[in-house]
C-alpha positions in Angstrom: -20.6 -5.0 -4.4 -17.6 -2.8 -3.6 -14.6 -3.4 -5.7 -12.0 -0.4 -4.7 -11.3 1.3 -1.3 -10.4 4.6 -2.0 -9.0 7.3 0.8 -7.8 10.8 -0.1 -5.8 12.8 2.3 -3.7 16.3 2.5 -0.5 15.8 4.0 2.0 18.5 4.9 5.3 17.7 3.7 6.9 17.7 0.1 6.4 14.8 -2.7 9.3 13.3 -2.2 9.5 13.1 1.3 6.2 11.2 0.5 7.3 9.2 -2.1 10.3 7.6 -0.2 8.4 7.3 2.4 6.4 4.9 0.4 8.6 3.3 -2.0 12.1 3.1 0.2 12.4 0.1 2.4 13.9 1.4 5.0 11.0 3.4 5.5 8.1 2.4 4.4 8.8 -0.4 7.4 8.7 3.0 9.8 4.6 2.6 9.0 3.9 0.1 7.4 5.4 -3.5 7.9 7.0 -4.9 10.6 9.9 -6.1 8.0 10.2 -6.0 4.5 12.4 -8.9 2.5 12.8 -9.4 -1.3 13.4 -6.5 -3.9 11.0 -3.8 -3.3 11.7 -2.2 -6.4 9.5 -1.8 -10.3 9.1 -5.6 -11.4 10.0 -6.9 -8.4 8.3 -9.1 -5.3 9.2 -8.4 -1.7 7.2 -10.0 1.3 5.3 -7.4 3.8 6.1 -8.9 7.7 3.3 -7.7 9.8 4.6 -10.2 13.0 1.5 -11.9 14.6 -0.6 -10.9 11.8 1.4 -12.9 9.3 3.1 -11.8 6.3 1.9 -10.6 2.6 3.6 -11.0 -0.9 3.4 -8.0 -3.2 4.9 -7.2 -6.8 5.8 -3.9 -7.2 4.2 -2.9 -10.8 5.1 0.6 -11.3 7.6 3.2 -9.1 7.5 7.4 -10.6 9.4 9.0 -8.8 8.0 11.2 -6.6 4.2 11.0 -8.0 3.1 7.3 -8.2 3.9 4.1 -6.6 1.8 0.3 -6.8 1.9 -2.8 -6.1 -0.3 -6.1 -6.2 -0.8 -8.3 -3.2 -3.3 -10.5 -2.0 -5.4 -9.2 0.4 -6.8 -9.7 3.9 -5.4 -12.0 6.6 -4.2 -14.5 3.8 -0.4 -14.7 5.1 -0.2 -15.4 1.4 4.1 -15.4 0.5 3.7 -17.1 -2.7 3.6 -15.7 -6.9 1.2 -13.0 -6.1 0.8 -12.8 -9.9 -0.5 -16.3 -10.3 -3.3 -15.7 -8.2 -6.2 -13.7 -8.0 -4.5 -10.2 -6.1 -5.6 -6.9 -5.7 -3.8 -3.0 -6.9 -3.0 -0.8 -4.1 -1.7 2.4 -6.1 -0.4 5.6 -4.0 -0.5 8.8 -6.0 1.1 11.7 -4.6 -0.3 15.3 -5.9 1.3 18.3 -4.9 -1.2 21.4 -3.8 1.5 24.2 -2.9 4.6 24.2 -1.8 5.4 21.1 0.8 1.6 20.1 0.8 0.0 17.5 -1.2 -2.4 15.1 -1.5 -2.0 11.4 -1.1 -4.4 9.4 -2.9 -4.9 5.6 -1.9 -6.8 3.2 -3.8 -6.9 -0.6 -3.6 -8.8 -1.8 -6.5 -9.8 -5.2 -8.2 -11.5 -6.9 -5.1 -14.0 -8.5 -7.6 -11.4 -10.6 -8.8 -11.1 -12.7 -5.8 -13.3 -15.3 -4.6 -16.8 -14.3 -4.1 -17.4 -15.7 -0.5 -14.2 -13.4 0.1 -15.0 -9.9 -1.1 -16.7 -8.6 1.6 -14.8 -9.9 4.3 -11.6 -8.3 2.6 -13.0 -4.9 1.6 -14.4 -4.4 5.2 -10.8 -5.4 6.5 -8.2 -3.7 4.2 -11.1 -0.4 4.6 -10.1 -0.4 8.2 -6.2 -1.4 7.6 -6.0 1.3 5.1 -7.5 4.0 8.0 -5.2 2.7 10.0 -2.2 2.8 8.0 -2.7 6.0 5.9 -3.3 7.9 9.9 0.2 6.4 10.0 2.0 7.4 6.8 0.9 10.9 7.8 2.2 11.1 11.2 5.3 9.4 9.8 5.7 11.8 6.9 4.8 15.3 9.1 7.5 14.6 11.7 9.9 12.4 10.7 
């Protein structure tokens, strides 16, 4: 069974322009969320609001500046706003490569699926597969001409 979604893509603007783009609150809710609340910061949880598809705890687990950013939520349409540590969660890691000069490559991966409930895995793989097509398609667009 699959246990990590994984989505590479070149993107045509600098690393840090990415990064902020994923790690700032102010935008990342420009693509991503509807809202963001809490500390969205290293060691920190924050709550995703995607409006009628409910909302998503995440703890940020590591932020390097302007090549990596994770965090662990639970995912799927679980509106889950609890401890996202004290149950079973998945990693979504963004890791931001540059190629030459204001192109690089974004590198998605939301991993640890197995962890979750068995009569889960599937549903949520096939789900966050197409959210992540979704929302990467938007990151990009976002990124190249903000």
């Amino acid at each position: 069974m699959k246990n990590t979604i994984k989505r590479e893509i070149i993107v045509n603007a600098t690393q840090e322009k990415i990064y902020h783009a994923i790690a700032e609150p102010e935008q990342v809710i420009a693509w991503f969320p509807d809202k963001l609340t809490g500390n969205y910061r290293a060691g920190e949880q924050a709550i995703f609001d995607f409006s009628e598809c409910g909302q998503s705890a995440l703890y940020i687990t590591q932020a390097d500046p302007c090549s990596y950013f994770a965090f662990r939520w639970v995912p799927g349409e679980s509106n889950f706003v609890g401890d996202v540590l004290s149950v079973p969660n998945t990693l979504v890691e963004f890791h931001i490569q540059e190629q030459e000069d204001g192109v690089c490559k974004v590198i998605l991966t939301e991993s640890g699926f197995d962890e979750l409930p068995v009569e889960l895995i599937e549903k949520f793989v096939k789900q966050n597969t197409k959210g992540w097509e979704h929302m990467i398609d938007r990151l990009v667009s976002y990124v190249e001409t903000a």
